[in-house]
C-alpha positions as CSV (number, residue, x, y, z in Angstrom):
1,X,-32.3,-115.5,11.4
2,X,-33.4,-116.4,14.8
3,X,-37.1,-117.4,16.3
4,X,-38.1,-116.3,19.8
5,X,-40.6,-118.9,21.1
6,X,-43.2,-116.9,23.9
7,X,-45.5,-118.3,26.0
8,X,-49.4,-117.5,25.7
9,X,-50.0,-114.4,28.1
10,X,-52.1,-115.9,31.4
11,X,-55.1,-114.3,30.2
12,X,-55.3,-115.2,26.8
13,X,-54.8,-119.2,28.5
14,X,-57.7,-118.0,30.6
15,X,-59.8,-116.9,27.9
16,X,-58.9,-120.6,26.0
17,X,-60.2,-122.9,29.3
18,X,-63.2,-121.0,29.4
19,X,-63.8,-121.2,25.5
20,X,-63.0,-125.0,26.4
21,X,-65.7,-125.2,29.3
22,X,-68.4,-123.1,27.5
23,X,-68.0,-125.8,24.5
24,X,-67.9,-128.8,27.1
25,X,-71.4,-127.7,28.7
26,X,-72.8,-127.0,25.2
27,X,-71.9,-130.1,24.2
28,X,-73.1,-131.9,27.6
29,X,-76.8,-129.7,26.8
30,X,-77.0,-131.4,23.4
31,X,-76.1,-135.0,24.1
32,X,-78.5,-134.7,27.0
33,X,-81.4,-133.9,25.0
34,X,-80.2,-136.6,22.2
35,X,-80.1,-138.9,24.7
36,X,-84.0,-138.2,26.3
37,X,-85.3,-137.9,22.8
38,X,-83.7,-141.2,21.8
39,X,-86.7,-143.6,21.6
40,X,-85.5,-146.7,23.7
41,X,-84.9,-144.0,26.7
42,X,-88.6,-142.2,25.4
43,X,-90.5,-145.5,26.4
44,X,-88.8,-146.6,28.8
45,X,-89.5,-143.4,31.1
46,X,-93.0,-143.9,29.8
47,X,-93.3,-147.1,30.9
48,X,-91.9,-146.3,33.9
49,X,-94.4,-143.1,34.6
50,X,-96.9,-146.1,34.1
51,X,-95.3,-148.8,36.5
52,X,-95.8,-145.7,39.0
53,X,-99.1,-145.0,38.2
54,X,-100.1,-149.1,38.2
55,X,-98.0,-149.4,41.8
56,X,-99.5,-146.5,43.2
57,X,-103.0,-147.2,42.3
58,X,-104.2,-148.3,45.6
59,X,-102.0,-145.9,48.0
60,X,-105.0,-143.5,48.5
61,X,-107.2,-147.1,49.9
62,X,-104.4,-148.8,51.0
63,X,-102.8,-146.9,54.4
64,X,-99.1,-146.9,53.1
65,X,-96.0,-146.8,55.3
66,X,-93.4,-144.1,54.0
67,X,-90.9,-146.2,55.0
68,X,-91.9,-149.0,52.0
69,X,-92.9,-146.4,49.8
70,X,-89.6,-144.8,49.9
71,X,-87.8,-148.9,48.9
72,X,-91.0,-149.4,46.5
73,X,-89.6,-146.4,44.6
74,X,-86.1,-148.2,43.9
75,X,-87.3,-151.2,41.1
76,X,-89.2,-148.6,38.7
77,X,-86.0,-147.0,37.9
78,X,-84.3,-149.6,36.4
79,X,-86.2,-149.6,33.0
80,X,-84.6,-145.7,32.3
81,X,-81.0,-147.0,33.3
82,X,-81.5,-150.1,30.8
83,X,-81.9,-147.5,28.5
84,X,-79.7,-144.5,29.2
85,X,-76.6,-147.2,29.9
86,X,-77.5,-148.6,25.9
87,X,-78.2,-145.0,24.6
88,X,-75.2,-143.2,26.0
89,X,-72.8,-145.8,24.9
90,X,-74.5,-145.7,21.8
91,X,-73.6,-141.6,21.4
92,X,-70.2,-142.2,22.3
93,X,-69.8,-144.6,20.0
94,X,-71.5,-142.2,17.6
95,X,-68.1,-140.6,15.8
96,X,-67.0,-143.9,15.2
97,X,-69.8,-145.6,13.7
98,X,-70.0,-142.3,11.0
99,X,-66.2,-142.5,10.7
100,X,-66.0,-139.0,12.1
101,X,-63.3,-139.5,14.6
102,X,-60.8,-137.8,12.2
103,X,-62.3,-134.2,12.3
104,X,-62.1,-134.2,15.9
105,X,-58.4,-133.0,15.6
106,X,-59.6,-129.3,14.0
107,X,-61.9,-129.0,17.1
108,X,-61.8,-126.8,20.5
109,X,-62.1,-129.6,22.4
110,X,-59.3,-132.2,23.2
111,X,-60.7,-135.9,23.4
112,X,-61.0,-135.8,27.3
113,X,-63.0,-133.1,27.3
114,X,-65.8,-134.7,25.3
115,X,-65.8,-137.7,27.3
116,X,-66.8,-135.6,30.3
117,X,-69.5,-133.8,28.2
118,X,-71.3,-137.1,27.6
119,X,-70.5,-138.2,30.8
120,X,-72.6,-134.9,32.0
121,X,-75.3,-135.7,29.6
122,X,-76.6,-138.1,31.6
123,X,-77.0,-136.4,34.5
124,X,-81.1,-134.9,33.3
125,X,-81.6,-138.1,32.9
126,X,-81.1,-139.0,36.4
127,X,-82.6,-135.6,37.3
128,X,-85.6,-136.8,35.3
129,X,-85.3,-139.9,37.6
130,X,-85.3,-138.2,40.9
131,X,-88.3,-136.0,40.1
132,X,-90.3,-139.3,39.0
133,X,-89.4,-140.5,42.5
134,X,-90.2,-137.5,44.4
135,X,-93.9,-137.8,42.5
136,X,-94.2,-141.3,43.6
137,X,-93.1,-140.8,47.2
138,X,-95.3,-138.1,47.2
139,X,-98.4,-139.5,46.1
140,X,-97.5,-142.1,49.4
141,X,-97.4,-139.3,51.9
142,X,-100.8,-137.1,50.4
143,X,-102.2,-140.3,50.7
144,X,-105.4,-140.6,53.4
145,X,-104.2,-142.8,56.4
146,X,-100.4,-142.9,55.8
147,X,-97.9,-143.3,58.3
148,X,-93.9,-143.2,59.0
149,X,-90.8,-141.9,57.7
150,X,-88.9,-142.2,54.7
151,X,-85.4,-142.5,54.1
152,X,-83.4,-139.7,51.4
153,X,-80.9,-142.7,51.1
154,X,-83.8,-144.8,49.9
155,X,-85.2,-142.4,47.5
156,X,-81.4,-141.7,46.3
157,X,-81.1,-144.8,45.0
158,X,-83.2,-144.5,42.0
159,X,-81.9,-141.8,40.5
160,X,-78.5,-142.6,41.2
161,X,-79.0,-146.2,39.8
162,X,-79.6,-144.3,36.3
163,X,-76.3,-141.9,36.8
164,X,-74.4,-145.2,37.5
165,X,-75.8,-146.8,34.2
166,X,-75.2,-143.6,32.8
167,X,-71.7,-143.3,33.1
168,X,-71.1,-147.1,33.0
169,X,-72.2,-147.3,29.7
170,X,-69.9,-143.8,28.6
171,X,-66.6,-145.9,30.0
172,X,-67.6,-148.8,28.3
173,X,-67.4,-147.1,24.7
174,X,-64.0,-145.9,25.4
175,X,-62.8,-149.3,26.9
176,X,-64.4,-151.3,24.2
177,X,-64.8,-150.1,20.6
178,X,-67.7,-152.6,20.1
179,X,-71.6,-151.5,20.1
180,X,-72.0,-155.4,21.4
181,X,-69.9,-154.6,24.5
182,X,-73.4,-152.8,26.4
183,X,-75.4,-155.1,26.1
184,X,-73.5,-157.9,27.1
185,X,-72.6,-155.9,30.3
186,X,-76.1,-155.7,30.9
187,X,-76.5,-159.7,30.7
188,X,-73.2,-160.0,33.1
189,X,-74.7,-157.1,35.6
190,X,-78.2,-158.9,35.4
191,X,-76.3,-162.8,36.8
192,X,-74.2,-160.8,38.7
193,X,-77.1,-159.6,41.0
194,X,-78.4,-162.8,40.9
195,X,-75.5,-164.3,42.7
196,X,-74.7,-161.5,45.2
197,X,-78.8,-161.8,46.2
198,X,-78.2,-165.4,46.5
199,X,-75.2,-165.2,48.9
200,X,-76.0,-167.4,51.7
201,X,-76.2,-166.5,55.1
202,X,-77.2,-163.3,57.2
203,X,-78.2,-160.5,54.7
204,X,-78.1,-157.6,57.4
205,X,-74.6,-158.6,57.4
206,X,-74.0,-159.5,54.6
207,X,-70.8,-157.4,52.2
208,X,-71.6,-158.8,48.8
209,X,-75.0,-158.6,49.0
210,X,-75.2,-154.5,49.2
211,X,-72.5,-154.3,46.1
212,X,-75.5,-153.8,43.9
213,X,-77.5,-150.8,43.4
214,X,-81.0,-152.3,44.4
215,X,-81.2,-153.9,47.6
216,X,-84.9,-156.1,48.0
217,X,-85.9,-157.2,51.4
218,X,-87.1,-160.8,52.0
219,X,-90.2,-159.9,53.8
220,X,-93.1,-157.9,53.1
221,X,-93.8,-156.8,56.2
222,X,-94.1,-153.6,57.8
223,X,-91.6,-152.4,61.0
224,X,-91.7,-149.1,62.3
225,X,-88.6,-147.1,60.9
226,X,-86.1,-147.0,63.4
227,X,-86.0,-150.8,63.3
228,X,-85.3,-151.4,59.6
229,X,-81.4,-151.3,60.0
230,X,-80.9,-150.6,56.4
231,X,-77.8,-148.4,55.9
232,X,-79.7,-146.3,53.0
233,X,-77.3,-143.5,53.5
234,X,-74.2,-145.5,53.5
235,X,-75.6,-147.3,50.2
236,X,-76.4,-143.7,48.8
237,X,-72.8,-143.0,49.3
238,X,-71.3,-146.1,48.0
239,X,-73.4,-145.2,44.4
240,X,-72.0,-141.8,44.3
241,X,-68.4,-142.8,44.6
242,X,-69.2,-145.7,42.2
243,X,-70.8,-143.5,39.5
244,X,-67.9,-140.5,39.8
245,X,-65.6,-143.1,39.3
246,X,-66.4,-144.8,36.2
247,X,-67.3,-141.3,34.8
248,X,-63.8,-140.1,36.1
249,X,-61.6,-143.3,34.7
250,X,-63.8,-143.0,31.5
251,X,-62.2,-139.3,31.1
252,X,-58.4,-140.4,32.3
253,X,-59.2,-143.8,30.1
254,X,-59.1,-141.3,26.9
255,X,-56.4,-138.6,28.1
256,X,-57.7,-136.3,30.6
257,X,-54.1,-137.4,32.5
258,X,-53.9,-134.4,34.2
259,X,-53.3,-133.8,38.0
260,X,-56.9,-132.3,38.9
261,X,-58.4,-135.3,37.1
262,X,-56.1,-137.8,39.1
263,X,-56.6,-136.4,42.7
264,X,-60.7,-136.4,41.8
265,X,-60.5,-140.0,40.8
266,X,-58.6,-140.6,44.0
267,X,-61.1,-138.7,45.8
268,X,-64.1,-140.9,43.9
269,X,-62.5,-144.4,45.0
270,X,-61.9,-143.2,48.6
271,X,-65.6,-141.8,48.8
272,X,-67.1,-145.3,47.0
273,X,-64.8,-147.5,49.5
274,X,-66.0,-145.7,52.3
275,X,-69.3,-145.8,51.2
276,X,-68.6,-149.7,51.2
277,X,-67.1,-150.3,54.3
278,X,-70.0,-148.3,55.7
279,X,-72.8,-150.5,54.2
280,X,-70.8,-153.9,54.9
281,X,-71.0,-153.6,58.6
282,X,-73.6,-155.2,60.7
283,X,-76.6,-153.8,62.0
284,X,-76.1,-152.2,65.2
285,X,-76.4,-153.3,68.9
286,X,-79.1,-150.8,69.5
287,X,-81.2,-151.7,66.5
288,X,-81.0,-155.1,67.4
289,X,-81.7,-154.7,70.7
290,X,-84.5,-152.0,70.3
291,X,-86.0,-155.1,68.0
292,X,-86.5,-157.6,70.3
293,X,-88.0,-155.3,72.8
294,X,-90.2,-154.1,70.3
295,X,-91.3,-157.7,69.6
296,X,-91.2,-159.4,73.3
297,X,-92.2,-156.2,75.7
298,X,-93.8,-153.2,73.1
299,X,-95.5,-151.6,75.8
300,X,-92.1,-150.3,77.2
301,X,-92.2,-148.0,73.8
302,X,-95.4,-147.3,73.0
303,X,-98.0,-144.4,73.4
304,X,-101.4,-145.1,74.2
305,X,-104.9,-143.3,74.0
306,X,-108.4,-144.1,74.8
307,X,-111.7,-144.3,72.0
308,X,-114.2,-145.4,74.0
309,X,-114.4,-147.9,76.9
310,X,-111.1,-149.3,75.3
311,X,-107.4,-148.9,75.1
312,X,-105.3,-148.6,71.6
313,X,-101.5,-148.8,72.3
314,X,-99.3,-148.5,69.1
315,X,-95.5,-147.5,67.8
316,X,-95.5,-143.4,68.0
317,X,-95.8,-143.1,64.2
318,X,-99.0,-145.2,64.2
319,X,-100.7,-143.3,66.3
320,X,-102.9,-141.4,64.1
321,X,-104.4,-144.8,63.5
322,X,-106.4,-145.6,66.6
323,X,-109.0,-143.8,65.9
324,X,-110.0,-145.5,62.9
325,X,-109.2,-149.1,64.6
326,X,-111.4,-148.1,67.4
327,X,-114.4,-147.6,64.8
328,X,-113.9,-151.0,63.5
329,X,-113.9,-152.5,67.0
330,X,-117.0,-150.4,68.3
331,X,-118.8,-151.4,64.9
332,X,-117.9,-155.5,66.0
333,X,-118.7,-154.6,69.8
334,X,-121.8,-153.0,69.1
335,X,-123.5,-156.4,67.8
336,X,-121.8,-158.7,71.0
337,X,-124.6,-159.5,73.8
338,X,-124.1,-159.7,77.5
339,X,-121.5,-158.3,78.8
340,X,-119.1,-158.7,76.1
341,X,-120.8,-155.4,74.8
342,X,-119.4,-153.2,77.8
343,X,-115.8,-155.0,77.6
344,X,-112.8,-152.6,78.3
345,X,-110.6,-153.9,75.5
346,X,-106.8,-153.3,75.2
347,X,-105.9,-153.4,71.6
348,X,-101.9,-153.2,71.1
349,X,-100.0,-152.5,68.3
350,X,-97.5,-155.8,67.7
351,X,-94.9,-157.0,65.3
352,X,-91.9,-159.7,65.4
353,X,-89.2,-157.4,64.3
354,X,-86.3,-159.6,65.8
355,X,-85.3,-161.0,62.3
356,X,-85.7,-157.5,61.1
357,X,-86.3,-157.3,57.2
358,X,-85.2,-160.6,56.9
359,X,-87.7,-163.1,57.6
360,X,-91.6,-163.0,57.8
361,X,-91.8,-164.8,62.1
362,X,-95.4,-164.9,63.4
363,X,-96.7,-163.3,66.2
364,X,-97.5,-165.7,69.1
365,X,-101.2,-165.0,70.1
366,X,-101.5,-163.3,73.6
367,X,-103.0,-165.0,76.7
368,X,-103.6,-161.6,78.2
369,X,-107.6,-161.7,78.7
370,X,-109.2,-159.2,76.1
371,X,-106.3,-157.7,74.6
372,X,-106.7,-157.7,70.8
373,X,-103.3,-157.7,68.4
374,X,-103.2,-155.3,65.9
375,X,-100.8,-155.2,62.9
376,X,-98.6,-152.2,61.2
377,X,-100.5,-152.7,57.9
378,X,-103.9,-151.7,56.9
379,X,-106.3,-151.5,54.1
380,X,-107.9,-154.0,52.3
381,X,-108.0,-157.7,54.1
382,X,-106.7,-156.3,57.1
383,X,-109.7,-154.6,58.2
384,X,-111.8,-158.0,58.0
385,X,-108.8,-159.8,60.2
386,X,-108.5,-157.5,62.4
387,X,-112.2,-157.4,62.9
388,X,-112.1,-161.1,63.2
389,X,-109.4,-160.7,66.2
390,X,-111.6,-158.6,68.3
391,X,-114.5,-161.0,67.9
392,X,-112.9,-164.1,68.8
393,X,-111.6,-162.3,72.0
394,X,-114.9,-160.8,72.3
395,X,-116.4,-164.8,72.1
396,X,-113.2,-167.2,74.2
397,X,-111.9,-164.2,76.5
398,X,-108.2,-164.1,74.7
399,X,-106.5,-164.7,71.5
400,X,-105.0,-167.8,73.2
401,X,-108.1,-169.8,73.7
402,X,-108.7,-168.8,69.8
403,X,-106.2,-170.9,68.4
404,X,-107.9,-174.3,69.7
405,X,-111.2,-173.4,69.0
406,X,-113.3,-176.1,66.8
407,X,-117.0,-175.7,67.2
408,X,-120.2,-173.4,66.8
409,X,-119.0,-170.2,68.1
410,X,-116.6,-169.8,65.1
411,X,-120.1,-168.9,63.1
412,X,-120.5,-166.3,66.3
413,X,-117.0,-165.0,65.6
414,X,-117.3,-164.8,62.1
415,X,-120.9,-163.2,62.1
416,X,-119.5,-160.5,64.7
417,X,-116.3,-159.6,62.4
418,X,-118.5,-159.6,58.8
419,X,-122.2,-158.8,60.1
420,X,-121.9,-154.8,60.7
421,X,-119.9,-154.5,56.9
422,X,-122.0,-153.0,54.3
423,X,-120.8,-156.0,51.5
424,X,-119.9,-158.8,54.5
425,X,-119.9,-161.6,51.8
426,X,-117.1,-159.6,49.8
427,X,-114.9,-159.3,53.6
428,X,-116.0,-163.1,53.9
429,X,-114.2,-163.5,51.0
430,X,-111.0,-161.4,51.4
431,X,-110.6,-162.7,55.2
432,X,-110.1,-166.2,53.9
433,X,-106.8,-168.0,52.5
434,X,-108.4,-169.4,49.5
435,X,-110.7,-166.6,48.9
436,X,-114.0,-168.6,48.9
437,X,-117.5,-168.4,50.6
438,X,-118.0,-171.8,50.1
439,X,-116.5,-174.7,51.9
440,X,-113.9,-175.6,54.5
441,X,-111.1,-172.7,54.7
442,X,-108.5,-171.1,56.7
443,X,-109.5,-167.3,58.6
444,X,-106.3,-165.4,58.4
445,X,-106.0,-163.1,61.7
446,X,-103.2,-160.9,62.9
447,X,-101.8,-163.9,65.0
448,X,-102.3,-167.5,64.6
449,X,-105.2,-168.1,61.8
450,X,-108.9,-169.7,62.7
451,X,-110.2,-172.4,60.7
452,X,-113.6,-172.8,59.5
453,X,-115.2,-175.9,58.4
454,X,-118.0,-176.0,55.0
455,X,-121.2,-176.3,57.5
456,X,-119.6,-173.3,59.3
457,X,-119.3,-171.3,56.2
458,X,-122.7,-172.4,54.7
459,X,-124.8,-170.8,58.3
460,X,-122.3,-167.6,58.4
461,X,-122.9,-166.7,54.9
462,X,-127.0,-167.5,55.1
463,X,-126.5,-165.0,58.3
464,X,-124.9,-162.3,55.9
465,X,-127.5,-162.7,53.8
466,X,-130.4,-162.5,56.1
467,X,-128.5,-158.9,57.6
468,X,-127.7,-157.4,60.6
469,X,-131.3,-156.3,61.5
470,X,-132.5,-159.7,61.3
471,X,-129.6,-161.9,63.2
472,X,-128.2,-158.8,65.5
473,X,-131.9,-159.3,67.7
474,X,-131.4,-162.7,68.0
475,X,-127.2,-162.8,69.1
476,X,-127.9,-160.2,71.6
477,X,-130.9,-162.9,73.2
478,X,-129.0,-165.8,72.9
479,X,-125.6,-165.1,73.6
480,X,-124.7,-167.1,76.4
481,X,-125.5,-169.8,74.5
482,X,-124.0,-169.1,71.2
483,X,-120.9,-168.5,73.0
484,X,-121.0,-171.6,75.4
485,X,-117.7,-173.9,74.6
486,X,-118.5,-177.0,72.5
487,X,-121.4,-175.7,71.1
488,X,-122.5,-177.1,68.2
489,X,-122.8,-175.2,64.6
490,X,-126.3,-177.0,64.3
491,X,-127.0,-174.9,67.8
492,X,-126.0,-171.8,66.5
493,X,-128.1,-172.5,63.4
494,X,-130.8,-173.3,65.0
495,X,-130.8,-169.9,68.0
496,X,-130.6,-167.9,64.7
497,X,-133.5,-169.4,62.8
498,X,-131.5,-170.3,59.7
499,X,-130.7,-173.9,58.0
500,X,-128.6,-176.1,60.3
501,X,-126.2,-178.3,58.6
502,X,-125.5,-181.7,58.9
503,X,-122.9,-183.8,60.9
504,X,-120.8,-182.8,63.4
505,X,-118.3,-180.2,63.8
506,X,-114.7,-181.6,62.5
507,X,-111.7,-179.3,62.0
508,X,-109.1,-180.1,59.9
């Protein structure tokens, strides 16, 4: 008696790999929702929605730039990847913990195969992720007053920080057996970021320092767009690669040894190398060059328009702005005497961009007469300082003769910037370094900063008090005086009819 051994017709192994698929996807659908219902991964997108909702609280007051929402979007995300990496090694680990693994053998799935369902259940998660992002970004740009451009390699980041944890954490429970084995890669991923931020020298060049899936800046400042030299979409690429790769050696790690699985793991690497190579390199001669004449000769790329008897020249994506700095200087304008009230100001837009997001350089005051700097951020203190710019050009003629200034007309300045406010002692406040209305302080401005001394704060702030209709009379009469150099503060005090302190002015 003999046995014929056939082969399965084509179709019938046909019918079998879809079978195999349809029960892969199923599986992905119900890990997926496991994993979102799980309770670390619960709170952890709650608390997320909330750090949103706390960071976001002041965009519609604030005049945001797209191009820091889109980076501000890229922290938030890391409480759901804490949680999905934990969680999804947790569900592989599963079978194991229940002693379970033994049934899997009666099953239509082969072992590989459910690797790369709970390798797809992480992917709503991420999805989740991206739509959180998309709210928070979009919050930024339906905000009143906001400017710029954002990046799609920015806002990538987020969500793909969470597939990389994701997937991570599914190769790590079939590498390592143990449940202790995620959270102690979460202590070695949290030092290991730690040291490639810390790697000394130029960070726009820097290899290491990009190996990491969330990239901070060490300023705070605001450039316009084209100048960041951030290689978002190269960084975007480098986490795709990274996160098919773990999720593709996590399936060939438990048997998916098959050709197509090989060649897309080879595919993975190259894509994640290329994306590394990409975001290693230095920032380019034209950014760098576009940079410093951004910082040393701006006028060569700006637009400007006219409010007014004045001039506002800003970066094209500021633009929309003028208007609303021209109200600020007609409201300090409109309480200057002589001719100071008729001045034909120049107000232009400046930054130091030449350290791009690396460094925080000041702006050098300008000696052009009655040009006023203005900075790319808004909102908040930066309307009393810029305020405070235009009246100390209004008062010395330039931002240059401001920085040596040390007697009486810095109660002029001051009562020119606060006096037309409708709470001036609240600006008084926010204008200042230490936040007082008492007492000796620095004046910030959007160049070098003013300093006021305690007699000069005590007669500004009893000339908020007293109100515009009362003083505004009386700086319009005596303004060649209260603008004379060297005058006193006891002067100015007494032109205004309020309490003139004692001793000399003395800056310190």
């Amino acid at each position: 008696m003999s046995a014929v051994l056939e082969k399965a017709p084509p179709a019938e192994r046909a019918d079998e790999q879809r079978r195999s698929w349809a029960a892969v996807l199923a599986l992905a659908l119900f890990e997926a929702r496991k994993l979102l219902l799980r309770l670390p991964v619960l709170l952890m997108f709650v608390l997320y929605a909330a750090w949103i909702g706390w960071t976001m609280r002041d965009a519609w007051t604030g005049y945001p730039a797209l191009q820091d929402v889109d980076r501000a979007t890229q922290n938030g995300p890391l409480l759901p990847a804490l949680a999905v990496l934990l969680c999804a090694n947790q569900a592989v680990l599963r079978s194991r913990r229940q002693d379970t693994d033994r049934h899997f053998d009666v099953l239509v799935l082969e072992p590989w195969r459910r690797t790369v369902a709970f390798a797809l259940s992480v992917v709503p998660a991420a999805a989740l992720t991206a739509l959180l992002v998309a709210a928070q970004f979009t919050w930024g740009v339906l905000a009143p007053g906001s400017v710029g451009h954002g990046s799609m390699g920015e806002l990538l980041v987020g969500p793909l920080t969470v597939l990389l944890a994701g997937t991570a954490g599914v190769l790590l429970a079939r590498v390592v057996k143990s449940p202790f084995a995620a959270p102690m890669l979460l202590v070695l991923a949290f030092f290991s970021t730690l040291f490639l931020g810390a790697v000394p020298g130029d960070s726009d060049s820097s290899a290491t320092r990009w190996l990491v899936p969330v990239i901070g800046d060490a300023s705070s400042k605001t450039l316009p767009s084209d100048l960041l030299g951030r290689p978002a979409a190269w960084h975007a690429l480098y986490l795709v690669g990274l996160a098919l790769t773990l999720a593709l050696a996590a399936v060939l790690v438990n048997g998916g040894r098959t050709k197509t699985v090989a060649a897309a793991l080879v595919v993975t690497v190259g894509l994640g190398a290329w994306g590394a190579v990409g975001q290693a390199g230095k920032v380019s001669r034209a950014t760098t060059d576009a940079r410093v004449l951004a910082t040393l000769n701006p006028a060569k790329v700006q637009s400007c328009a006219r409010h007014g008897n004045s001039t506002y020249c800003a970066f094209p994506e500021w633009m929309p702005r003028t208007g609303t700095w021209a109200k600020v200087a007609d409201s300090v304008q409109s309480l200057a005497g002589g001719t100071a009230a008729q001045e034909k100001l120049l107000v232009r837009q400046r930054v130091e961009a030449r350290y791009g997001m690396d460094g925080d350089g000041a702006i050098e005051p300008s000696t052009v007469p009655y040009q006023v700097t203005v900075g790319t951020r808004w909102g908040g203190p930066r309307v009393p300082e810029f305020a405070a710019a235009v009246s100390s050009v209004l008062v010395t003629g330039s931002e240059k003769a401001t920085s040596s200034l040390c007697d009486g007309r810095m109660v002029t300045i001051m009562w020119l910037a606060l006096g037309w406010q409708s709470d001036p002692l609240t600006q008084l406040r926010a204008v200042r370094l230490d936040d007082s209305v008492s007492g000796s302080a620095i004046v910030l401005s959007p160049t070098d900063p003013m300093s006021m001394t305690a007699g000069q704060t005590t007669v500004v702030r009893e000339l908020l008090t007293a109100g515009q209709a009362t003083i505004a009379p009386k700086v319009k009469a005596h303004w060649a005086e209260l603008t004379a150099p060297k005058v006193t503060t006891a002067k100015v005090a007494q032109l205004l009819g309020v309490k003139a302190p004692t001793g000399a002015d003395k800056c310190e």
